[in-house]
Each structure stands twice: as structure tokens, then as C-alpha cells.
SELO-621882 format. One line per field, with one value per residue (C-alpha): chain; residue in one letter; x, y, z; residue number from 1. Coordinates in Angstrom, 1 decimal. Example, Ala and Ser with C-alpha at 12.3 -4.5 7.8 and 13.67 -1.06 7.14 Angstrom:
! residues 2
chain (A; A)
res (a; s)
c1 (12.3; 13.7)
c2 (-4.5; -1.1)
c3 (7.8; 7.1)
n (1; 2)
//
This chain:
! residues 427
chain (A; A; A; A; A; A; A; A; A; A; A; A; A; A; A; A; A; A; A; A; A; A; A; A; A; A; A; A; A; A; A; A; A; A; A; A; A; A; A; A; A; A; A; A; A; A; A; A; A; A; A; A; A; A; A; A; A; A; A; A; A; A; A; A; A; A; A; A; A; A; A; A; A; A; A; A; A; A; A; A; A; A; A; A; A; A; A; A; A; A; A; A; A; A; A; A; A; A; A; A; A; A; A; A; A; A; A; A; A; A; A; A; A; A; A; A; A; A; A; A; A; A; A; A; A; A; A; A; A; A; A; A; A; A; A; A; A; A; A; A; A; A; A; A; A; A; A; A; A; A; A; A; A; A; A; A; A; A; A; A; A; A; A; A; A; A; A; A; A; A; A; A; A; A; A; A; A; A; A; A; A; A; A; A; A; A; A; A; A; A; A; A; A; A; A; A; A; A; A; A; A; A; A; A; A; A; A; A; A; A; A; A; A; A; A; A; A; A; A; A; A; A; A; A; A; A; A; A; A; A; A; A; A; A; A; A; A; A; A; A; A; A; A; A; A; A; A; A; A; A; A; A; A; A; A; A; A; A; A; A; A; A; A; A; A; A; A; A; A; A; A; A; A; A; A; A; A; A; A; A; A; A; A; A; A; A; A; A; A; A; A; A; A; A; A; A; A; A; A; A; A; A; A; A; A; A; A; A; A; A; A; A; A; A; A; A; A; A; A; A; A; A; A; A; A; A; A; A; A; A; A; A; A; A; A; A; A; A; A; A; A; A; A; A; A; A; A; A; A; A; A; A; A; A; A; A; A; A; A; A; A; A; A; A; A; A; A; A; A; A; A; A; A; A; A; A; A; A; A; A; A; A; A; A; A; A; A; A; A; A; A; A; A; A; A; A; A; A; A; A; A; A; A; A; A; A; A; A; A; A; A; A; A; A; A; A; A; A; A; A; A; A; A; A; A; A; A)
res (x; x; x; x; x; x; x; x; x; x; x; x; x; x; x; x; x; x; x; x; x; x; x; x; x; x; x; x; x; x; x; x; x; x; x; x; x; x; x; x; x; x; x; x; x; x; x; x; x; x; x; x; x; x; x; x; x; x; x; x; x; x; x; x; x; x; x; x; x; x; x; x; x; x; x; x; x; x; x; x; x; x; x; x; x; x; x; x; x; x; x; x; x; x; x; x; x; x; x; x; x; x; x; x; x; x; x; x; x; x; x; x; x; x; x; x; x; x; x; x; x; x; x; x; x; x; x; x; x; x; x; x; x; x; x; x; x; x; x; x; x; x; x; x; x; x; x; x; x; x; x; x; x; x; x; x; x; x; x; x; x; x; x; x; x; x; x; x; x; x; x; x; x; x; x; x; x; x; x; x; x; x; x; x; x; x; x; x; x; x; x; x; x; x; x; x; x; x; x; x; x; x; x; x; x; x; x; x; x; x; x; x; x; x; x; x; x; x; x; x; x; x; x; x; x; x; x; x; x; x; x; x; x; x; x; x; x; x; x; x; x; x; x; x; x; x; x; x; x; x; x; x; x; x; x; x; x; x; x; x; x; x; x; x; x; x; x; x; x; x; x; x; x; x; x; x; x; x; x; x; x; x; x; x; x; x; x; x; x; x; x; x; x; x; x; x; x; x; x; x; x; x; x; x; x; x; x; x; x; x; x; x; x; x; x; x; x; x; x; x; x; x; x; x; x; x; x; x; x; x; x; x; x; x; x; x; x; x; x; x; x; x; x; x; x; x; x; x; x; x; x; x; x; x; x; x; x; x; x; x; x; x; x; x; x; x; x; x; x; x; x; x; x; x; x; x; x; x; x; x; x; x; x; x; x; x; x; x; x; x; x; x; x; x; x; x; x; x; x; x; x; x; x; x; x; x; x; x; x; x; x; x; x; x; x; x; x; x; x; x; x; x; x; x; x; x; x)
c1 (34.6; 32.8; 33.8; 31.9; 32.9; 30.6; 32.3; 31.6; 33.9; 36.6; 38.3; 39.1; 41.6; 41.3; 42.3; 38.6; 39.9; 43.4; 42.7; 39.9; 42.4; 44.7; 42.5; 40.6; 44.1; 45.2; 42.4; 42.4; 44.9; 42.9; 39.5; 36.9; 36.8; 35.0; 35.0; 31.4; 32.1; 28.7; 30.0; 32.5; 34.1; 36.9; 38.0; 40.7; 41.3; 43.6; 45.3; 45.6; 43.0; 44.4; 45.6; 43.0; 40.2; 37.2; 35.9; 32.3; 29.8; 26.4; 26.0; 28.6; 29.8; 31.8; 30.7; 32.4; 30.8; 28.1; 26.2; 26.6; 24.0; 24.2; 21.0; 19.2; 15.8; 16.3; 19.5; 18.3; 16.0; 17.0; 17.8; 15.3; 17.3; 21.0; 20.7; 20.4; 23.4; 25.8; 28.0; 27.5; 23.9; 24.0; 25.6; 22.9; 19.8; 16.7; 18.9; 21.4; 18.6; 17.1; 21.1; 22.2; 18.9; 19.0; 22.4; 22.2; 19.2; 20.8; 23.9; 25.6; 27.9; 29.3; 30.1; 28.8; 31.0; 29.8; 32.8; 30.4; 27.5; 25.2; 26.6; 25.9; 22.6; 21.8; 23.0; 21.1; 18.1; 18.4; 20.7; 19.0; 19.0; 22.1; 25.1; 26.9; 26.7; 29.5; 29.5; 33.2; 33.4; 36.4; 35.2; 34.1; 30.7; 31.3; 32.3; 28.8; 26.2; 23.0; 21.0; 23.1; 24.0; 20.3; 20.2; 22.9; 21.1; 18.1; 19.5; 22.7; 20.6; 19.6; 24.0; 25.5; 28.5; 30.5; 33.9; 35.7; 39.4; 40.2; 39.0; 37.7; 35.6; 34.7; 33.6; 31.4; 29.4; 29.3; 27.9; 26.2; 24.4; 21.5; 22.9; 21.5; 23.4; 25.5; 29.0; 31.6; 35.2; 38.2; 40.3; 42.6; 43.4; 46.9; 49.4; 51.6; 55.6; 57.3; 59.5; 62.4; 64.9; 64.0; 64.8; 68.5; 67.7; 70.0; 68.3; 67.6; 63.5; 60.7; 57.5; 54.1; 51.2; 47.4; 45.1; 45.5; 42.3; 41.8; 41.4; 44.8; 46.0; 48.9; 49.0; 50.0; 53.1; 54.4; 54.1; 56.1; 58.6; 58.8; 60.5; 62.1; 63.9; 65.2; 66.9; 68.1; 68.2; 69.5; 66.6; 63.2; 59.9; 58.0; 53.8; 52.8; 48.8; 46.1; 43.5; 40.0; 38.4; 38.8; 42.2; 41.2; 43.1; 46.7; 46.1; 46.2; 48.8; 51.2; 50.2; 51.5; 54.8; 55.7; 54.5; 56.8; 59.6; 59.9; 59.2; 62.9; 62.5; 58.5; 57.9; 54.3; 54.4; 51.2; 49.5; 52.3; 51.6; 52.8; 53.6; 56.0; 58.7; 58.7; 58.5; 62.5; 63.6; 63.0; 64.0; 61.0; 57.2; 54.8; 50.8; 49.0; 45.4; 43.2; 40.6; 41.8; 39.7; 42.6; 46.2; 46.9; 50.3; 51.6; 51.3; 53.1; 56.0; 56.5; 56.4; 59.3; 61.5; 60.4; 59.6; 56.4; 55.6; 51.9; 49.2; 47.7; 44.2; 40.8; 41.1; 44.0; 47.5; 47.6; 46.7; 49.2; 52.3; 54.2; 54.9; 58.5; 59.5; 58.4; 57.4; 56.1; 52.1; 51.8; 48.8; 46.3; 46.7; 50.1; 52.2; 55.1; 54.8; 55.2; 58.3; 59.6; 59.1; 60.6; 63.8; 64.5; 64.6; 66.5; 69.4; 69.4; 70.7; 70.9; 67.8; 66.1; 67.6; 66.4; 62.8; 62.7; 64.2; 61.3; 58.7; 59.8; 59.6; 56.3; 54.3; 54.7; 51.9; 49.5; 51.0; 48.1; 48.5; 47.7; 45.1; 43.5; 43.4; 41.5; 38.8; 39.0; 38.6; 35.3; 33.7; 34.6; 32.9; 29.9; 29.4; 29.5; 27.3; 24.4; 26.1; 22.9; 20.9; 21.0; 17.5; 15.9; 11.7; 9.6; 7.8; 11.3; 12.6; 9.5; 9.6; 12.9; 12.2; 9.1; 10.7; 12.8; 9.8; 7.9; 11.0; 11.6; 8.3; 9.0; 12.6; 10.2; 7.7; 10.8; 12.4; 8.7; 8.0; 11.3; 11.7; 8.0; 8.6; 12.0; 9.3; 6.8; 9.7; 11.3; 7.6)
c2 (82.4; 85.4; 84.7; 86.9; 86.8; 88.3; 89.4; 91.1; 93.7; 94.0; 97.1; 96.0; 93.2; 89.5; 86.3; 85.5; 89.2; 88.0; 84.6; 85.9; 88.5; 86.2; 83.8; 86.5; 87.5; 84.1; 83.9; 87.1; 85.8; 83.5; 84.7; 87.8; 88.4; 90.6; 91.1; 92.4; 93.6; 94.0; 97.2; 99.9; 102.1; 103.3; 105.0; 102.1; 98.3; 98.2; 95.0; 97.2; 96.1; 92.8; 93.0; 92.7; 92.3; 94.8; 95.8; 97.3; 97.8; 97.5; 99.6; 102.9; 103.8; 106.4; 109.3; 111.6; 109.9; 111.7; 108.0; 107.7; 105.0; 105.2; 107.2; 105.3; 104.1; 100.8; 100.4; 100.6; 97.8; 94.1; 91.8; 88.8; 87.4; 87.3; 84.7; 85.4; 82.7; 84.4; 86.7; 89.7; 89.8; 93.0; 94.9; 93.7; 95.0; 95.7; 97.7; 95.2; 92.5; 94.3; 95.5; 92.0; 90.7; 93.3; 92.5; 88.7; 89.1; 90.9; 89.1; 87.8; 85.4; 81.9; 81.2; 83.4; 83.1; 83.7; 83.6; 83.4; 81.2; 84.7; 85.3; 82.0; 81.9; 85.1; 83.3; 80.3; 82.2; 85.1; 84.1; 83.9; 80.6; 80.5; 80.7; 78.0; 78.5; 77.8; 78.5; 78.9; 78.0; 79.8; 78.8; 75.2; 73.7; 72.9; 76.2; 77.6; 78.5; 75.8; 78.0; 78.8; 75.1; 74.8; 77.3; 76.0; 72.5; 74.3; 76.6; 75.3; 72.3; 74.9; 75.5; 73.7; 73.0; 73.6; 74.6; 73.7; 74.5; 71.0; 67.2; 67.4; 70.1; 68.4; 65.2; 67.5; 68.7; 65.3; 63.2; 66.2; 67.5; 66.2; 68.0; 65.9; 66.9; 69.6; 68.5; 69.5; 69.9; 70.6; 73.0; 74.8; 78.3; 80.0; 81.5; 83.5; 82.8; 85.2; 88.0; 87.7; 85.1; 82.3; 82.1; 81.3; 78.7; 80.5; 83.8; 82.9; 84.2; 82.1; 83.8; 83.2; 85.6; 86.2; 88.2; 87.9; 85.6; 83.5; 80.9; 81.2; 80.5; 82.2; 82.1; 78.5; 79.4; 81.9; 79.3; 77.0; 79.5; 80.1; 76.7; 77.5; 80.6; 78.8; 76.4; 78.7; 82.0; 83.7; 83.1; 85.8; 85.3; 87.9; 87.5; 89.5; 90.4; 92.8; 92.0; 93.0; 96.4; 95.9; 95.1; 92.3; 89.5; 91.8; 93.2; 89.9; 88.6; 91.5; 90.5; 87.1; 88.2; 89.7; 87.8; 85.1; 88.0; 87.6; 91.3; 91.6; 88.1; 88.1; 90.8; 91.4; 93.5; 94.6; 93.9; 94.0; 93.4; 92.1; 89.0; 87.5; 90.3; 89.3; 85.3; 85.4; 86.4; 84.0; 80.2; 78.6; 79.4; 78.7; 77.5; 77.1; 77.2; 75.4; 75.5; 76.3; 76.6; 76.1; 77.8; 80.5; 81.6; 78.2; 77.6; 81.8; 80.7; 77.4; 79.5; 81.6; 78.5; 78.5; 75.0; 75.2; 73.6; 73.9; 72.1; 69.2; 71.2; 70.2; 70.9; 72.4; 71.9; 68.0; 68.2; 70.9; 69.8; 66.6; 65.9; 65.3; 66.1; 69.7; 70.2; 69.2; 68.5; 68.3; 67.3; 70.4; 72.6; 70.6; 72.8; 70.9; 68.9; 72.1; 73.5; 70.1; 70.7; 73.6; 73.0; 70.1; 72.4; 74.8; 72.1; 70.6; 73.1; 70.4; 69.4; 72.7; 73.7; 70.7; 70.8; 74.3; 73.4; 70.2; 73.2; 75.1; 73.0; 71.0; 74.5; 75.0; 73.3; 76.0; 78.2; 80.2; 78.7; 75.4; 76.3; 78.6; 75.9; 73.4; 75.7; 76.1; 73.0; 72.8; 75.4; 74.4; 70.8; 72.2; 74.7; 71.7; 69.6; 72.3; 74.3; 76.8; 75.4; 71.7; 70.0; 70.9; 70.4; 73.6; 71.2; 70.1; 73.5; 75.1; 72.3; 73.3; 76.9; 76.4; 74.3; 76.6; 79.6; 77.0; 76.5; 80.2; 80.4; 77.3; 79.6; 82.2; 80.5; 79.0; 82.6; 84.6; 81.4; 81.7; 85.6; 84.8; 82.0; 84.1; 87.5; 85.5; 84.2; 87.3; 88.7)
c3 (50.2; 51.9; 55.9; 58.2; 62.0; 64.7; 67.4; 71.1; 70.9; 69.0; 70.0; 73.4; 74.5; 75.3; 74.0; 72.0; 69.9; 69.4; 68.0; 66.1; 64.6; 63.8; 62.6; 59.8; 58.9; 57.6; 55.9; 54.6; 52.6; 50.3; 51.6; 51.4; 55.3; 57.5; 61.7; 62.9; 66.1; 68.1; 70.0; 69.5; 72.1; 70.5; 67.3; 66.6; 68.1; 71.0; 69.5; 65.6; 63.1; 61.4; 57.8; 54.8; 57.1; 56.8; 59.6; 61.0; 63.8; 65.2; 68.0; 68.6; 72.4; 71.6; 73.1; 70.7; 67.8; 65.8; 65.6; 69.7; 70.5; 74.0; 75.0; 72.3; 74.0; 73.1; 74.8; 78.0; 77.6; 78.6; 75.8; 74.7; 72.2; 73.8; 76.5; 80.3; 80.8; 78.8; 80.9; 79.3; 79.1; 80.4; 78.1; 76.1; 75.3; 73.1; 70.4; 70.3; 69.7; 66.1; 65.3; 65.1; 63.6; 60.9; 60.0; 60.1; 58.3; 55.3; 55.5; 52.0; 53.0; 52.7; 56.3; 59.7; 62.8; 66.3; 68.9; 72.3; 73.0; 73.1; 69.6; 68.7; 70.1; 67.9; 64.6; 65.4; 65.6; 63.2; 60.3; 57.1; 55.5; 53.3; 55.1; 56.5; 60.3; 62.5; 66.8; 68.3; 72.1; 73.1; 77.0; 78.1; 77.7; 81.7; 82.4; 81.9; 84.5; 83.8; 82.7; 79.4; 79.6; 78.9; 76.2; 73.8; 74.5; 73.0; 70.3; 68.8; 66.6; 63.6; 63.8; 60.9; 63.2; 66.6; 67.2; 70.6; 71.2; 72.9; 72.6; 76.1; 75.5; 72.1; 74.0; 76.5; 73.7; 71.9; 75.1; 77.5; 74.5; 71.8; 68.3; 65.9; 62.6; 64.4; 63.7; 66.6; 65.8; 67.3; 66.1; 68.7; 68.7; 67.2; 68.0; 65.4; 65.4; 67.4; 65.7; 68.1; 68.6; 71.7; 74.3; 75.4; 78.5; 80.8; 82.6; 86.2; 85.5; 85.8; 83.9; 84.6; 82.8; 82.9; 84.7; 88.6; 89.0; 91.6; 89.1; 88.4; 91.5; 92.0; 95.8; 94.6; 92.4; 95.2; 98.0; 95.2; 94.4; 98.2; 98.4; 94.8; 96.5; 99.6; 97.9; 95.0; 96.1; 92.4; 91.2; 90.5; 89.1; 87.4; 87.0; 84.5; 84.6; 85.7; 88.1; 88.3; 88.9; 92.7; 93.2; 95.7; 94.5; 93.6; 97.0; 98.4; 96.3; 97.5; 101.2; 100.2; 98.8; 101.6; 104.3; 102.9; 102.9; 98.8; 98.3; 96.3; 94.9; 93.0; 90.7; 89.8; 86.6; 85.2; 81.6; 79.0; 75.4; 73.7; 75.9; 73.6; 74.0; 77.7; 77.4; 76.4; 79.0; 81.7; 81.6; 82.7; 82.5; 84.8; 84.8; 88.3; 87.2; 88.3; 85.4; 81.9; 78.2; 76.5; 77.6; 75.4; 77.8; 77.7; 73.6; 74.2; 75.8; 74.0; 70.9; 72.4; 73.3; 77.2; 78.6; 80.5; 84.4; 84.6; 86.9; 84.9; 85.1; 82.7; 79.7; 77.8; 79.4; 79.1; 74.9; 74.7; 76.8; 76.5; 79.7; 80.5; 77.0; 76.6; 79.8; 83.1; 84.0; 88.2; 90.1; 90.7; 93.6; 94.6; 96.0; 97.0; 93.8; 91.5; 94.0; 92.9; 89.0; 89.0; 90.6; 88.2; 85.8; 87.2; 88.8; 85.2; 82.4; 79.7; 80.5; 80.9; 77.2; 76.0; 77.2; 75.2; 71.8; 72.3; 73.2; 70.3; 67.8; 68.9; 68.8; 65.4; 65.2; 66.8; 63.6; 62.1; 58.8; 59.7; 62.0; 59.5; 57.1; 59.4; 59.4; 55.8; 55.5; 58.0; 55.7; 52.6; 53.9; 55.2; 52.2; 50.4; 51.6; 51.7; 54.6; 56.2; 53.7; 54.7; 54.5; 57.4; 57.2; 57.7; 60.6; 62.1; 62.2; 63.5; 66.1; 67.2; 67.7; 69.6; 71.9; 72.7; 73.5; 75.4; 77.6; 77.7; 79.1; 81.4; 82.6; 83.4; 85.4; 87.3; 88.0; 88.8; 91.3; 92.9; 93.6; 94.6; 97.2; 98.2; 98.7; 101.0; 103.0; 103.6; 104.6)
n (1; 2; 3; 4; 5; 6; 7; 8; 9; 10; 11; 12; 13; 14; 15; 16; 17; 18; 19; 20; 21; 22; 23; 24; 25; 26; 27; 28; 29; 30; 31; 32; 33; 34; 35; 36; 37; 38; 39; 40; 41; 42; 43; 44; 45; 46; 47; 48; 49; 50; 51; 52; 53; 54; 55; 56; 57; 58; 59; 60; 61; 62; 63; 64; 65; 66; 67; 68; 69; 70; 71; 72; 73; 74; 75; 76; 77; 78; 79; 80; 81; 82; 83; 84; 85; 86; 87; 88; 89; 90; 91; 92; 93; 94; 95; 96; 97; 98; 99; 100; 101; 102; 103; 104; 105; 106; 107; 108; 109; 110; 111; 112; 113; 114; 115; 116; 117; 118; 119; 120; 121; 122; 123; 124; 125; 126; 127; 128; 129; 130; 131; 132; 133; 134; 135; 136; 137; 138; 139; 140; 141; 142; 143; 144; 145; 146; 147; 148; 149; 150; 151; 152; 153; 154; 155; 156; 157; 158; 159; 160; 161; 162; 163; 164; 165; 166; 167; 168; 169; 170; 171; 172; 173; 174; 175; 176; 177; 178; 179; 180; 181; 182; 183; 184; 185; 186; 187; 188; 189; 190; 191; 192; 193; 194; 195; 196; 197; 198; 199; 200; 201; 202; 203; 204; 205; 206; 207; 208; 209; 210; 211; 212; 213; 214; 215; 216; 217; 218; 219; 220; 221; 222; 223; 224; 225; 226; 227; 228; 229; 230; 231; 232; 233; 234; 235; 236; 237; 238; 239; 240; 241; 242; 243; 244; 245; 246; 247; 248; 249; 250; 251; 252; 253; 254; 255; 256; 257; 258; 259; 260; 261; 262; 263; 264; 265; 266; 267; 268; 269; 270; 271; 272; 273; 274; 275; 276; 277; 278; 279; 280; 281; 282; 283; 284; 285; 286; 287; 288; 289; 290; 291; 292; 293; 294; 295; 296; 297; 298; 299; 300; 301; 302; 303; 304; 305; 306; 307; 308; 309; 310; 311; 312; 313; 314; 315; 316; 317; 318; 319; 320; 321; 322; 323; 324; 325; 326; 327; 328; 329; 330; 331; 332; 333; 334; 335; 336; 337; 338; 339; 340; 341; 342; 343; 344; 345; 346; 347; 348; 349; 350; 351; 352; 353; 354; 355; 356; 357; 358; 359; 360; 361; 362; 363; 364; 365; 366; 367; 368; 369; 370; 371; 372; 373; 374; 375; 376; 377; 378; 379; 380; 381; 382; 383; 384; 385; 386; 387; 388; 389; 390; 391; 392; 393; 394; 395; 396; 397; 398; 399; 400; 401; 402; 403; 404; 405; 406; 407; 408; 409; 410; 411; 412; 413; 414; 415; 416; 417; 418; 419; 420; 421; 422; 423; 424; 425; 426; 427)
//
């Protein structure tokens, strides 16, 4: 099969470009596969191209490049086509728009990927009938402002199928949404075996990783390892992360760290990659977030032989961890509850050792090769049964997409009226 993903950006870094890298390697291996990466602003991927994957793009930010698109008219023009909800609408624009439609247009392929709801909204509306059409939500459907809630209620019906990286995101789509014929399956992301040995059980290091993000709620895991470090003094945790542009929540997480007097004790280390050099050497992992998409860090460290304490948030942690056997699920936000955790692991070896051969060897099954071939087998399924070229009536399908321009309209009636209402108040 030709396998074509369309992609953001895939020379910078994030967890939708790793998993999508090591998803179009795997199936490089049996497969004709090729990353589309909407923009480009670098000469070479931060995270190395993956192996036997072609890759191109659509719209050049490289300032150095003879094809620079940058000053290009068009690019300073809002988008139309990639929604309003979607994040990153603003990187978006009127070039974008006619790049992606030309080359969904002319695309020869068995299968078309999008890996954001914008992307997905793009193939849904420009892909030429043919290809099997497949959406990846690498988010949550719940996650998503209303507006784009809206949007993917409108647009995803002409997708031959829906991808969600847990059952609780599955269910969202299945029950909040009307997708007649659009099949939704859950297939989680992977994560490749690590080339070092596991880890040994007995460093005194707790690791936690991921941007510093409020949502991440590490003010939570320093008040916990607060308690931790009273009771058990030899012990350290290292965070390993960057924060945002302004610094605000590192700033404040420094303030914390020593206003609890743990300056020599928490360790904040910056962006490492890779992570799973790093994993090894601590004894536990920690997870305080309060929302996750999935939980990339803890399938890491169980990977690495590193049980994992993590907040029993929505979502991902409670499919990935077995509770009490690989690791330990507490009640969100608890502080006390996750000081508690912790220290049972610590004051147990035997049980701390044994919780990370359990998390070892129950990861395997987030292994890109198994992985890889559920979604083989997803595409092989829909190709078969008619895939992009399912019947679909002329009438039903121009129904559908003038539904959604009517409620376009209807968004921007809403919007004009507001900033409206909003200008006579404020005059």
C-alpha cells in the first residue's frame, strides 16, 4: 500500500511527530510511505528523518531557502479551510489553504493520514475520491474548544474512519458525535524498545518528565516529594521539561522549591532527548497531571523498567497502568495520597523491583510492531470494503458539505453579532 501522512510540522519536536515517525517507519517496512509535512523551518528534522520514509513539503519557512514562502501574498491571509478551533489556525493561511488542496487533490494513494483535527478537516474536504481516509486524534475530543467540537461534528462524516489513542476518547466520539458510517478505533500510540539495559530498581531518583505546564501539575509532585524528603531524606527528584516562552510556570516552580527549602533535593533539568537515556536512572517515575491524551512518559518509563505513580487523571493512565501491579493510580490533585504512593515504593525494595519487571514486560505491548500492524489492519479493512470510495450519493454528500457552509455562515452571524453587541456596550 501507498500510505501518505499529512503532518503539521515535521521538523520540529513533539509527541504527534515522534509517534508519527515511528509509526511510518514500521510501516516503511512492508509499505510505500510518505510524511507531508504542511510547513518546513529547517533544513533537517530535529527528531532525524525516520528510515525508508520519503519525505516533502508544502509551504517552505526557511529563510535561507531559494523557495522561502514567507512573503508570499497569500500567506498573510487567514485561512478558510483550516478551522478557527484548531489551535494553530494561525499559522495558517490562504497559501496554506490552495498548498494542501493542490496536493490532496493530486494525491495517488491508498490511504491519506491527517494527524490534527485542522488536518483532518482539510482531507475531509479536499481529498480526491479514492483514498481511503483516516483522521488521528492525538488530543481528546473533550479537550477541544466548542467551536472545533462543532467542526469535527460537521466535517469528519465524508472520513472513512477515526483514530483515538484511548477507549475513553473512543467512547466520546462514538456517543457525543453523529458519524454515520465513520468507523472509530482505538489504537494507542508506540513506543520503540529502548537500546539500553533497564533500569536496576535501586538509584534513590524519582523521574518525572514533560513540559512544565500547569496541566502537569507539578506544584503537586513537589508538595508530595516535600513529605517524600522528610521522611527519606537520601532521596532526589529530577523533572525533566521546558516551559513555555514566558518562563511563568518554571519561574514559579523554582519559587516553590525553595520556599519548601528543597533547592539541593528537586532538580529541574531542561528538555533532554532522548528521554529514555534518562528514565534508568531513577527508581520510580512520576505523573501528576491532571488531564492526559494518552501518557506518552509513563508507557517511556515502563518501557525502561521504571514503575510508574501517576494521578488517576481522564484518559490514559488508568488503560495504561495496572494498578498495584505495575504501578500506582491516586486520586487527582491528592497530595497527601501521592506522598503516600511514593514512599511505599521507596520503603519496599522487593516490591519496587517487582512493580518494574511487571512494567517492563506489560509495555511490550505499546511495541511499534504490533501497533503498526493494527493500523494495517484498519486500512487494509477499509481499502477493502471501498475505503474513499465507499457509496456515498452525489445528493448525500452534497448535503453534507452544505451543511457545513450554511453553519459556517451561521458561526459567522454568531461572531459579527457578538463583537457587535460587545462594540455598542463598550460605546
Amino acid at each position: 500500500m501507498h500510505l501518505s501522512f499529512l503532518l503539521h510540522n515535521a521538523y520540529g519536536i513533539g509527541g504527534t511527530i515522534r509517534t508519527t515517525f515511528t509509526l511510518a517507519a514500521t510501516l516503511a517496512e512492508q509499505h510505500d510511505v510518505e510524511i507531508v509535512s504542511v510547513f518546513r523551518h529547517r533544513d533537517a528534522p530535529a527528531l532525524g528523518a525516520p528510515d525508508g520514509v520519503r519525505m516533502s513539503h508544502l509551504v517552505d519557512l526557511r529563510r535561507s531557502s531559494a523557495g522561502y514562502d514567507g512573503d508570499a501574498a497569500e500567506h498573510a491571509v487567514p485561512a478558510r479551510v483550516f478551522p478557527r478551533g484548531d489551535t494553530r489556525h494561525r499559522q495558517y493561511s490562504r497559501l496554506t489553504d490552495s498548498r494542501i488542496a493542490a496536493h490532496l487533490g493530486a494525491l495517488e494513494a491508498d490511504v491519506v493520514v491527517g494527524t490534527r483535527p485542522g488536518l483532518n478537516v482539510h482531507i475531509s474536504r479536499q481529498a480526491r475520491r479514492g483514498p481511503v481516509r483516516v483522521g488521528q486524534e492525538h488530543l481528546t475530543l473533550d479537550s477541544h474548544s466548542y467551536r472545533l467540537r462543532r467542526e469535527i461534528g460537521h466535517r469528519y462524516g465524508l472520513l472513512d474512519a477515526v483514530t483515538t489513542v484511548t477507549e475513553a476518547d473512543a467512547r466520546a466520539y462514538r456517543t457525543g458525535l453523529r458519524l454515520p458510517g465513520v468507523r472509530v478505533e482505538v489504537i494507542p500510540n508506540s513506543v520503540p524498545e529502548p537500546a539500553g539495559e533497564p533500569a536496576a530498581g535501586d538509584a534513590k531518583w524519582i523521574v518525572a518528565a514533560g513540559r512544565l505546564h500547569r496541566v502537569k501539575r507539578y506544584d503537586v509532585l513537589v508538595r508530595a516529594f516535600a513529605r517524600v524528603a522528610a521522611a527519606r531524606p537520601e532521596w532526589r527528584l529530577r523533572i525533566y521539561g521546558g516551559g513555555d516562552a514566558t518562563g511563568n510556570e518554571q519561574q514559579a516552580l523554582r519559587e516553590l522549591v525553595d520556599t519548601l527549602g528543597l533547592r539541593d533535593r528537586v532538580h529541574l533539568m531542561g528538555s533532554v532527548h532522548p528521554m529514555e537515556r534518562e528514565w534508568p536512572k531513577g527508581s520510580i517515575a512520576a505523573v501528576t497531571s491532571e488531564r492526559e491524551s494518552f501518557g506518552m512518559t509513563i508507557v517511556e518509563a515502563m518501557r525502561c523498567g521504571v514503575p510508574v505513580v501517576a494521578t488517576d487523571c481522564p484518559h490514559g493512565p488508568a488503560e495504561i497502568i495496572d494498578d498495584g501491579t505495575d504501578g500506582r493510580l491516586v486520586p487527582l490533585g491528592d497530595t497527601g495520597a501521592f506522598a503516600d504512593a511514593l514512599l511505599a515504593l521507596i520503603d519496599d525494595d522487593e516490591l519496587r523491583r517487582r512493580m518494574g519487571r511487571a512494567a517492563l514486560a506489560s509495555s511490550e505491548r505499546f511495541d511499534p510492531a504490533p501497533i503498526a500492524e493494527r493500523h494495517e489492519s484498519l486500512f487494509s479493512d477499509l481499502a477493502a470494503r471501498g475505503g474513499g470510495r465507499r457509496s456515498r450519493s452525489a445528493l448525500r454528500t452534497a448535503l453534507h458539505r452544505s451543511r457545513g457552509t450554511v453553519l459556517d455562515g451561521a458561526y459567522a452571524l454568531r461572531y459579527r453579532t457578538a463583537d457587535a453587541l460587545r462594540g455598542r456596550k463598550s460605546g
